[in-house]
N, C-alpha and C positions, 0 to 999 in steps of 0.2 A: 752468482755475480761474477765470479773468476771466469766462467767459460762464456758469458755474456761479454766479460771487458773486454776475452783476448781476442775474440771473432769479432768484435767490432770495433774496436778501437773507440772503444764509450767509456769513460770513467761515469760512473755508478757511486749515488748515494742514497741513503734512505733519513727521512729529516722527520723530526717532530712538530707538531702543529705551528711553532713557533720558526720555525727553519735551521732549528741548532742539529746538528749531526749524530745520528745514533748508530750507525754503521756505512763507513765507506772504504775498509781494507780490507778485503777479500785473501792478500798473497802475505800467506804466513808460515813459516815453519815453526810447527810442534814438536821444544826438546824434551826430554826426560833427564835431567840431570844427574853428574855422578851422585849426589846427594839424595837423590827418589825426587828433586821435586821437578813439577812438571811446570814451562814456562812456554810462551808465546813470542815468537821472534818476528817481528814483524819487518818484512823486504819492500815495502813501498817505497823507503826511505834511500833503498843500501844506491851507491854509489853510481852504480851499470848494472841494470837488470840484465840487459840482454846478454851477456859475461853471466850473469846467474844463473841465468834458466839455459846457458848452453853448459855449464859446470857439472852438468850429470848427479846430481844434489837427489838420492833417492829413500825410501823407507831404510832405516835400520843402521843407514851410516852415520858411523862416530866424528862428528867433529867439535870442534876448537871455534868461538865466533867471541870477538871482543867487541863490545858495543858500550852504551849506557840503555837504563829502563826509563823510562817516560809513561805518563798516565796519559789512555785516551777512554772519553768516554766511562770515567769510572773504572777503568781497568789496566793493570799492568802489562805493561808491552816491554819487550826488550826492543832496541836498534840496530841494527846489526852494521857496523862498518867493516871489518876484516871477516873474513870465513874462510877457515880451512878446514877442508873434509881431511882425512887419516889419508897416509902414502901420496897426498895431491897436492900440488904447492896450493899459495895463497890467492885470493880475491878480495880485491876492495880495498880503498885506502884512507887512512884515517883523515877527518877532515882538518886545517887550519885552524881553523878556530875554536881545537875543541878543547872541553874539560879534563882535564886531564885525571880531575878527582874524583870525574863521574866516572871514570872508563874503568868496565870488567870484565873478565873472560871469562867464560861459562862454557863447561864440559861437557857431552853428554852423546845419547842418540837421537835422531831422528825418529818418531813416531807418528808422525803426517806431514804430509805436506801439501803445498798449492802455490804454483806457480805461475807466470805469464807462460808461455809459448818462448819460442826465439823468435826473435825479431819482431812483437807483435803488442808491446809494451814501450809506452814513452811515459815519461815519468810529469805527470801534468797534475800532481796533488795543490801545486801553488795556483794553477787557475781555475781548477775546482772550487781553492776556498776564495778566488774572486769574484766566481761568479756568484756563489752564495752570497755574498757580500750585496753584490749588485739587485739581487732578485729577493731578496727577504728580509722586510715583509713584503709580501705581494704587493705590486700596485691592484689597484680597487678594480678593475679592468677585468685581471685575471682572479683575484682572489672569490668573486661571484661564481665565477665557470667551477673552480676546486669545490667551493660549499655544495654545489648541486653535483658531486661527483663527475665532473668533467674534465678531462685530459686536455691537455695542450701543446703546444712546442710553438717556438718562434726563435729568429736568431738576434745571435749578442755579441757584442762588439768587444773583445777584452783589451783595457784602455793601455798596458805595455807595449806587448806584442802586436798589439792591433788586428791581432788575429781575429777572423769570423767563425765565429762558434756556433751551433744549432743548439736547443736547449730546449729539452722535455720532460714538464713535473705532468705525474699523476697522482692523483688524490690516493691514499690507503683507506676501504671504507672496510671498518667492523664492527658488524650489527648495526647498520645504518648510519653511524657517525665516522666524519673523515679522524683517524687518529694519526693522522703523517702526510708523508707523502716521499714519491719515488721521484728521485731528480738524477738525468742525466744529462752529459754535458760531452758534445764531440766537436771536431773543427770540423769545417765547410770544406777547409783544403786535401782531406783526406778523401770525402765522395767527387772534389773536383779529380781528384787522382782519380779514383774507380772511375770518374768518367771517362778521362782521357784514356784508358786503358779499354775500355771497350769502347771509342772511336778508332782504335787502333782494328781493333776485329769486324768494325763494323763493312767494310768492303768486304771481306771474308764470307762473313755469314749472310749477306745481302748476297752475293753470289752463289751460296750454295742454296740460299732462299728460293734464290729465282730460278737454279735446276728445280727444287723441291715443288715449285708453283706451278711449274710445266708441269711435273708428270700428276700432280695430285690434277690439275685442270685437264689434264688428258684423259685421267681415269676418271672423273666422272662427265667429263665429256661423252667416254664410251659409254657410261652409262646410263646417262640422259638419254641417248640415242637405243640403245638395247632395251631400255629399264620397260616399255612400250611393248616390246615382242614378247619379252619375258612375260609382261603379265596374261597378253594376248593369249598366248601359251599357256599359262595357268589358269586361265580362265576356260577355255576350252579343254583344259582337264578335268577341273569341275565340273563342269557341264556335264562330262562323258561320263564320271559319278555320281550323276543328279545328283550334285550337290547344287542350289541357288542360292543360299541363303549369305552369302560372303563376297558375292560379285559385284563389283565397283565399275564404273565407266570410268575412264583414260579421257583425260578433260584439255582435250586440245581440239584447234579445227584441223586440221589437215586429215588424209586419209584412215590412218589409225585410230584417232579420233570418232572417224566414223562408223568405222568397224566395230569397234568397242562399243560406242551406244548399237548399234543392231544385236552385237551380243548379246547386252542385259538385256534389249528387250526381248530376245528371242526366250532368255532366261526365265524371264519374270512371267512370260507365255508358260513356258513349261512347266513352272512350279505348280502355277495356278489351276493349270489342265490334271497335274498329276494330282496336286491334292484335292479335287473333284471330282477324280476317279477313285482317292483314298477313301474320301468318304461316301462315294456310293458302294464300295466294297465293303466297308463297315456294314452301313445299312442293311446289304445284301447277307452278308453274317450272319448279324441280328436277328433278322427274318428266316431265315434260314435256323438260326437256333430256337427262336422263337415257336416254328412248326415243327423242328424234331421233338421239343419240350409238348408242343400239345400232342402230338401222334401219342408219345410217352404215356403224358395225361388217361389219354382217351380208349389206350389199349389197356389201361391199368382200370379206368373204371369199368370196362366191360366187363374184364374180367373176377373185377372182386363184385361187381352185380351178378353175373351168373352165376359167379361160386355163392353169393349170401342170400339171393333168391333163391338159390333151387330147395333150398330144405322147407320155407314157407311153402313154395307152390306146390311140390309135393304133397303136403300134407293138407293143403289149399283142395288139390286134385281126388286125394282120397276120401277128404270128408264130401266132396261135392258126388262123387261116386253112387257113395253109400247110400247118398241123400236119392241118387235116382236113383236107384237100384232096390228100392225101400228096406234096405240092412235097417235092423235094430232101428224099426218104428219107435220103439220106447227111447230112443237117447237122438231124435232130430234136433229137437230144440240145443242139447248140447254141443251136437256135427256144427249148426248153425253158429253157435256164440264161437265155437272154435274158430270158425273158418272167418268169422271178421275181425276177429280178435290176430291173425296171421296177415290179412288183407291190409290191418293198421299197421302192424310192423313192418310189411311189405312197402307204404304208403311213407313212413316216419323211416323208413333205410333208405329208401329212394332221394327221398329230401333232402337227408343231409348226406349222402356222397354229391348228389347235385351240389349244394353247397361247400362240401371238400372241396372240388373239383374246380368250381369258380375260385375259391381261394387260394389254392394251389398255381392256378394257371394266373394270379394276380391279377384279372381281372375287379376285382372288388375293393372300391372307393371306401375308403373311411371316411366318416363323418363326426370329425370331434369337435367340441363343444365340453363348456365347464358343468358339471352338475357338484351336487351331493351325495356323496358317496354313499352315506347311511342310508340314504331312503331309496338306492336303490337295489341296494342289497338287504334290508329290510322288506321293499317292496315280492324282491325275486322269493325271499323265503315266506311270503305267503302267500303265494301263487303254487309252491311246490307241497304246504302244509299237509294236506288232504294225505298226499305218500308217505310224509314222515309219522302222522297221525296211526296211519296201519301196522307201522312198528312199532309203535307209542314211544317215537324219540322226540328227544327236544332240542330245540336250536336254539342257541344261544351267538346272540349280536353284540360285538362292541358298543361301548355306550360312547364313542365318539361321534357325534352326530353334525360335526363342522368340519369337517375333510373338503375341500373342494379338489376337484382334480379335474385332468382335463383328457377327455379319450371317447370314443365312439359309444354309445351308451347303449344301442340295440346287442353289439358286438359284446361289449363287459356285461350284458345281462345274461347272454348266451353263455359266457364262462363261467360266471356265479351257478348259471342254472344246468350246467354240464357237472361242475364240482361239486355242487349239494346233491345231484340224482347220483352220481357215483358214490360220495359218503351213505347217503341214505341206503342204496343196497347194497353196500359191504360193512354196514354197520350194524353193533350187538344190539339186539333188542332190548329197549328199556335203557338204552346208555343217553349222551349227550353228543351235539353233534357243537363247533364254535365256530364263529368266524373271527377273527382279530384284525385290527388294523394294528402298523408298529410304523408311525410316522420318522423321517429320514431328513430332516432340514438340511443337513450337507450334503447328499446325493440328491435333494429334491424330491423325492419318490415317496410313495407308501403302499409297504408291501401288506397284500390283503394272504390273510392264510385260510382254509377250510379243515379242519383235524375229525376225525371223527375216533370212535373205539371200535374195534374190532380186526380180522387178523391182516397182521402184517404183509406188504410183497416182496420179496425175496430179493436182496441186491441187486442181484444178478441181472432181476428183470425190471428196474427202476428204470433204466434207457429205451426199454423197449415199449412201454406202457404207450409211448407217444404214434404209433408208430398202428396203421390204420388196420379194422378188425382183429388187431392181438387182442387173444384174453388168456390170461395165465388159467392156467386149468383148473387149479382150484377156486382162486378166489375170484373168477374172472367168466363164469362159463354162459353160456347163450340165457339159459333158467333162467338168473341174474335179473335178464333184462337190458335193455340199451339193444346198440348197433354195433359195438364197436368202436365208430366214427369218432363220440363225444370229444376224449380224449385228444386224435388227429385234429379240431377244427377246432379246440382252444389252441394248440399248437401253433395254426395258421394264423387265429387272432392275435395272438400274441407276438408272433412276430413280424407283421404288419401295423402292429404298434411300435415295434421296436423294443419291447419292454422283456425282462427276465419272468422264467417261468417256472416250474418243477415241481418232485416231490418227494419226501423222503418218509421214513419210520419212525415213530415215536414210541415211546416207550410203552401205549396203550393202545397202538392202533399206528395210522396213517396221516400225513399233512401234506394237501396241497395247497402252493401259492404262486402267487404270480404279482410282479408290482406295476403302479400306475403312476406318472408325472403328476408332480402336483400344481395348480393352479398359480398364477402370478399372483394376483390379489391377494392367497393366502397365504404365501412364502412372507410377502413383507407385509400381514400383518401382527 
């Protein structure tokens, strides 16, 4: 409130909802007396502020002030009329009319203080309490504007003086209710001053305005007129970037104007041209990758044909030999059951690298559709029975029989029937072969497993299993049976599904599985 009063020349008050005064004297010095007690001297009052606050009155100095105490607000104030700081003559003089009974002198130091300024204080507590006088209670006018927390000012006429006053309350709101209000009170004739004091500067600064006007109007004069080449120029940097994508037309008629539009469009040509040449050079990639992948293909299947043909044909070749050559009349019928019996493997190796090889090269459509899981993998294991039967093994099916799921069904019957002929011959004779469903409601899925008993494959070569005509030598060997392939073209289904696949060791043997998406209908119900 002190540094508010002395920068503007506002006496400041703060009022209660009623308009009675709860703080309006900001300029106080705090003594500590010789006695320890501490008091409040209040200088609103003293004599010549402006004598006060040029007095050099600071923390720590000892003086001498004779006054009387007065209560304001509930609280004791001292008055101060005489002050003498220590080695400094006096200030202030006692008033006419005073009490003489009231009057004391009070020792001590200074422990704070608050002062006007020099020269920046006039002593206007008397039309402060007029103006309150005049303004509270509200007229009905304003007291609406303060209830819905709204400020106001308007001026007032103080009926001695006749002075013109400006006057502004604002409401105090806490926690939604007005509990006060802020009322300040200044003369009119003080901003008439401020004003005549910058009419005084006002040729001044209108002259320096009007250099200022010139050159600000000249420099973007210059630039209105360049701002045009410039961009002309940066645009034709772009360009030579093939950059297009940020080039604007210069939206005038005159020459430049037209320049600029042939620009962009010369631009908006070249983008168009180049990203049509970008994407026929994609294309040409594509294709280009495309047939280095089948060359790939195609040299990989000749070769694992020649290499996994020649030992049938071979042996194809010898028993056909013997057969002309009448070797061992007694064992024809044997030569014979041999030789179609190699002719079939020849016939069933063929097949499904042709089918690798289509899946590999991605050529091969899936066709999904929801079925039943159980009965198709109940179906696949008795189709495969007759084999398991020659071991005397037994398969055993989850008794989940409402799985729906949704995925190519010729495809998943191929994988069922690739992982039960593998279980079956590397399985102990007389053991158990399983299949499990293990339903997955928060991934969606349901992973199918095949486990059988008998011996395990070796870490090492768990990655490699996938991987076309490997067979681990022992438990893996041509005698066995298969192609090879089985394993590679679940590989292929599976990932043409999208779907997770593998296999690991059990503690009695081997598991492979692979999971499938499960059907909408069946998720929610």
């Amino acid at each position: 409130m002190g540094r508010f009063i002395t920068q503007n020349h506002v006496q400041i008050a703060i009022l209660d909802k009623q308009g009675q005064i709860r703080y309006d004297n900001p300029f106080k010095l705090w003594i500590e007396t010789d006695s320890g007690e501490r008091i409040a001297v209040s200088t609103s009052f003293f004599s010549d502020l402006s004598k006060l606050a040029q007095y050099g009155l600071q923390k720590d100095d000892r003086v001498s002030i004779q006054g009387e105490y007065y209560d304001e607000q509930n609280r004791k104030l001292f008055s101060p009329y005489v002050i003498t700081k220590e080695y400094s003559p006096s200030i202030g003089t006692l008033p006419n009319n005073v009490n003489t009974e009231r009057l004391e002198v009070v020792h001590g130091f200074i422990v704070s203080i608050l002062l006007p300024k020099p020269g920046q204080w006039n002593n206007r507590e008397g039309i402060m309490a007029a103006a309150l006088k005049a303004w509270f209670p509200l007229p009905e006018e304003y007291s609406e504007k303060v209830a819905n927390g709204e400020a106001f000012h308007s001026e007032w006429k103080e009926a001695v003086s006749s002075v013109q006053n400006l006057v502004f309350i604002q409401p105090i709101i806490v926690n939604g209710v007005t509990e006060g209000y802020l009322f300040a009170l200044t003369p009119l004739t003080q901003l008439e001053e401020a004003f005549s004091a910058l009419e005084m500067y006002y040729a001044f600064f209108s002259i320096v305005g009007g250099l200022l006007l010139i050159v600000v109007l000249s420099f973007l004069f210059s630039k209105w007129v360049s701002r045009p080449l410039l961009k002309l120029n940066q645009t034709a940097a772009q360009m030579a970037k093939l950059e297009f994508t940020a080039i604007s037309p210069i939206k005038s008629k005159d020459e430049l104007g037209s320049l600029s539009t042939s620009l962009v469009s010369l631009s908006s040509n070249l983008e168009r041209t180049l990203n049509q040449l970008q994407l026929t050079n994609e294309k040409l990639v594509q294709e280009m990758e495309y047939k280095s992948k089948m060359e790939v293909i195609q040299k990989r299947f000749v070769s694992d044909a020649s290499h996994e043909l020649k030992t049938p044909i071979s042996v194809v070749k010898g028993y056909a030999e013997g057969l002309v050559d009448f070797i061992a009349e007694n064992k024809r019928e044997q030569y014979a059951r041999t030789i179609l019996r190699e002719a079939n493997r020849m016939e069933k190796l063929v097949l499904d690298m042709l089918e690798l090889t289509q899946l590999e090269a991605q050529t091969v459509k899936l066709k999904p559709v929801t079925f039943l899981l159980y009965e198709l993998i109940a179906e696949t294991a008795a189709n495969i029975k007759p084999l398991s039967n020659a071991k005397t093994l037994n398969i055993l099916i989850s008794e989940n029989k409402s799985l729906l799921v949704v995925a190519d069904p010729e495809k998943i019957e191929q994988v069922v029937l690739n992982y039960l002929s593998n279980a079956i011959h590397h399985a102990t004779e007389g053991s158990s072969i399983r299949l499990d469903f293990e339903l997955s409601r928060s991934e969606r899925t349901v992973y199918v497993s095949v486990t059988n008993e008998g011996p395990k494959i070796p870490d090492c070569e768990l990655p490699s299993i996938w991987d076309r005509f490997y067979r681990e030598e022992n438990a893996r060997s041509r005698s066995s049976g298969g192609t090879g392939l089985g394993l590679s073209i679940v590989k292929e289904i599976m990932q043409l599904h999208q779907q997770t696949f593998g296999a690991e060791n059990t503690p009695s043997g081997v598991k492979f599985y692979f999971t499938l998406p499960l059907a909408t209908q069946f998720e929610s119900s």
